[in-house]
N, C-alpha and C positions, 0 to 999 in steps of 0.2 A: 538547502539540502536536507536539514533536520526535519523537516516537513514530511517527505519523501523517505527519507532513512527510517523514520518510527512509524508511519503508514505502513510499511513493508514488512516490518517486523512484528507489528500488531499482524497484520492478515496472515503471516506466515505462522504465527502461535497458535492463530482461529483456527489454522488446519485448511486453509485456503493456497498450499502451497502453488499452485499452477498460477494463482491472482497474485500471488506476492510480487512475483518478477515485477509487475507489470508499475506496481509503485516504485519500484529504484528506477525501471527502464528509462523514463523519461527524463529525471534528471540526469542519470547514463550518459545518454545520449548530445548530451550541453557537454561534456566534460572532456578535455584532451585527454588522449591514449596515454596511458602511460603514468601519469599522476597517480599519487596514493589515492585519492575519490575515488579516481575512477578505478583503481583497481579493487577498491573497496564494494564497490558496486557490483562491476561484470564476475566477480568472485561470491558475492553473494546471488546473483543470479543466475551463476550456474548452478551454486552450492542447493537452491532450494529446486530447479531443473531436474537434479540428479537425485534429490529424495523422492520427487515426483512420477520419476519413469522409476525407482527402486519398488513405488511401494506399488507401481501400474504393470512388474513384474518385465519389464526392459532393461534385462541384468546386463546388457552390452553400452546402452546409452547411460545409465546409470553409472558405471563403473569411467567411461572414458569424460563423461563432465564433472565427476567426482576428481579426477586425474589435474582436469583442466583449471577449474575452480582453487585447489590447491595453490597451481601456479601462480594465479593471481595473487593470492591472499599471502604467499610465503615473502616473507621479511616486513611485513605491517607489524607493529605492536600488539602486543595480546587482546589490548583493549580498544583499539585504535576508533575514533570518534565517537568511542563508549560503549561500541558491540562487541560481545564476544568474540573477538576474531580466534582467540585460543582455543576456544572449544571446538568452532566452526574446524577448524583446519584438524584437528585430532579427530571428528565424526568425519571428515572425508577421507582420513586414512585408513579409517577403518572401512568405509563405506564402498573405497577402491577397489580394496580387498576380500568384499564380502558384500553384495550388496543383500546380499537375502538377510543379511541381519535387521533391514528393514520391520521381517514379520516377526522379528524375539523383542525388539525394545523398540520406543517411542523415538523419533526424531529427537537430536538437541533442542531444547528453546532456546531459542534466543533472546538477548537483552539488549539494553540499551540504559545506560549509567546506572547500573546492577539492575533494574528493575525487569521480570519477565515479561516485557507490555501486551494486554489484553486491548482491543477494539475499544472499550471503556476508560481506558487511561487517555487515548487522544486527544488533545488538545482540538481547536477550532480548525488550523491550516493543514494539521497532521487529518483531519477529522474530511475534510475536504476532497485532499488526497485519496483515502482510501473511500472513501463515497464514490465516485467517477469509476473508479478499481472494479470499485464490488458489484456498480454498478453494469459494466462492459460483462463480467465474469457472470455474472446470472441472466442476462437477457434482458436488460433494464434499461432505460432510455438513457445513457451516461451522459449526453447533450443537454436535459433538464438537470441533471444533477449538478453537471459545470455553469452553468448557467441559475439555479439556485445560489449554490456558492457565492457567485458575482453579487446578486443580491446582498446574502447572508453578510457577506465581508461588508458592504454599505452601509449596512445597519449597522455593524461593530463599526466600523469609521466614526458612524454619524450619532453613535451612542446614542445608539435607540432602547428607548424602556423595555424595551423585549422584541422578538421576531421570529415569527412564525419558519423564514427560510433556516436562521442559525438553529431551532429545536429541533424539525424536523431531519435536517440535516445528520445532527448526531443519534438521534431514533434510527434513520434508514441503515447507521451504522452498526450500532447498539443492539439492533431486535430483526435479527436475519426474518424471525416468522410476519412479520406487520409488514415487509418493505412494500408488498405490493401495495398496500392501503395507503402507505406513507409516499411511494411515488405519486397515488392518484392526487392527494389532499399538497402533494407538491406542484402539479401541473396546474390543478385551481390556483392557488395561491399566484402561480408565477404568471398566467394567464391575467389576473388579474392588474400584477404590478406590471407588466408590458403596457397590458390599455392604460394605466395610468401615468407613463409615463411618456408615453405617446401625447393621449392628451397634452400635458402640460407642453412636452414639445411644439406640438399646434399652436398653440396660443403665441408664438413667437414667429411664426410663417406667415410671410408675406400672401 
């Protein structure tokens, strides 16, 4: 879940609130109704929902997943898995009540074990996660990205001296202006390790 929790909350910092949802949704969606996760989850994904249609001027959607969001998130811990849940639930009261307050001040950031996380702070699996994200959300092949990934993680298994899928990877994340380049220079690469691993498959086929 940590993977997916600080992806989500990286992208939703970047200002990508629409792609945020899309890294809690999936683990989401694994998680009984009802459980602290998951209310932890469908409460932040309304919560970033409702900043979304606030700031796209949908003062009625706005204001009723602002409502919703609440409900979820009310009686979690202020800090609960190390996100701001305290703050989150006070900017949806306000938010309820107002959403035009959108255009006077900035969204709450959110955190994660106090720190504000930027895209740069991710780790390799949080780093993963939001690659796929970022990827679906701009027009970008998110199937090479999951599929890089798969790569990338092999190499970390297999402590490889270095690897072209784990850098690019965190680039694609890192430098929104290169990703096109960085997709291309990822299809080579991954083009590459498929025929190679085919091959050696071969060599075992009757």
């Amino acid at each position: 879940m940590e993977a997916h929790l600080r992806a989500g909350v990286a992208i939703y910092n970047a200002g990508e609130h629409h792609a945020a949802h899309d890294a809690w949704e999936d683990h989401w969606l694994e998680l009984d109704p009802g459980t602290d996760d998951e209310r932890l989850l469908h409460g932040l994904i309304q919560f970033t929902a409702a900043v979304y249609h606030a700031r796209n001027g949908n003062w009625s959607g706005a204001t009723g997943l602002a409502d919703s969001a609440r409900g979820y998130l009310d009686g979690l811990p202020a800090d609960y898995r190390g996100v701001n849940v305290g703050t989150v639930r006070a900017a949806l009261g306000v938010l309820a009540g107002d959403p035009v307050v959108v255009e006077r001040r900035r969204p709450p950031v959110l955190t994660h074990e106090t720190a504000a996380l930027s895209l740069a702070d991710l780790r390799f699996e949080a780093t993963a996660v939001a690659a796929a994200v970022l990827a679906e959300e701009h027009g970008y092949d998110a199937e090479l990205l999951r599929t890089a990934a798969s790569f990338a993680r092999a190499d970390l298994d297999a402590e490889a001296v270095s690897s072209p899928f784990v850098t690019l990877l965190f680039d694609f994340v890192r430098q929104p202006e290169q990703r096109g380049i960085i997709v291309q220079r990822l299809g080579e690469h991954t083009d590459r390790r498929q025929h190679r691993d085919d091959d050696v498959a071969g060599l075992f086929e009757e």
